[in-house]
Steps between C-alpha positions, in 0.01 A plus 500: 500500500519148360232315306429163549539311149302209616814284649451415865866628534436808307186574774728421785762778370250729428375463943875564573549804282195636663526461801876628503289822317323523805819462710684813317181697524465434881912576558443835285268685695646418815836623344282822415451549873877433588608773217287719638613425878897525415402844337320626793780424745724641239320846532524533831805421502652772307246733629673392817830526376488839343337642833815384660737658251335831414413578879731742659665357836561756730480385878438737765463473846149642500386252191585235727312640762169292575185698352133441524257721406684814508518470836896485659515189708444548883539318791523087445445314280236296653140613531178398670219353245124497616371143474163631368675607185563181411168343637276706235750399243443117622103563458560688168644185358207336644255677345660483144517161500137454628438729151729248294304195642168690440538560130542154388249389710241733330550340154501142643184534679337591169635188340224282491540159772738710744254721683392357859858408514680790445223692673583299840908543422454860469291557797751283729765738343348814599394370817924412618517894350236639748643303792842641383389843487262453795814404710682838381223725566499339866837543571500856373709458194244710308544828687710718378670677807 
């Protein structure tokens, strides 16, 4: 760092060598994170690269073979899915994000000035859920046949 000997020139070098300080600081850490990514991709690559040359590559007709499960492959290839599978995944999701939504909204409506509102946001909320879930229940989503 510079000191200022009084001289308006003097003070005006002094700015410049700071705030090229401030520059070199800023451009070091973010080199920091770019040493740091190069040496990452770096491992995996040679993890990569010593899988591939220490593996032994011996191809046989039943390691090509398709395999799931233990289970020899039968019939097609194409199979029948139950839609309800995916329908109590689709209110799983809905239910977790109702629980992301409802956290936040617990520490806000203790913060003082946002209570009627959030109170009234959260109720109109819940209420699309219940309608949601409502309208599965009545089409019979919810049994499990």
């Amino acid at each position: 760092m510079v000191v200022a000997t009084g001289t308006a020139g003097a003070a005006e070098t002094a700015g410049t060598v700071l705030a090229t300080d401030y520059a070199a600081d800023y451009f070091e850490s973010y080199s920091v994170v770019g040493l740091l990514a190069v040496v990452g991709v770096l491992f995996v690559a040679v993890a990569f690269g010593a899988g591939r040359l220490l593996r032994p590559v011996v191809p046989t007709p039943e390691k090509l073979m398709t395999y799931e499960c233990g289970v020899d492959p039968v019939g097609e290839g194409w199979a029948h899915t139950q839609v309800r599978y995916y329908v109590y995944a689709f209110l799983y999701v809905i239910f977790a994000v109702d629980s992301i939504f409802l956290f936040p909204w617990a520490t806000v409506f203790a913060a003082p000035g946002y209570g009627a509102a959030t109170l009234v946001e959260m109720f109109i909320f819940l209420g699309f859920l219940a309608v949601g879930l409502l309208y599965a229940y009545k089409k019979g989503v919810l049994t499990w046949t």
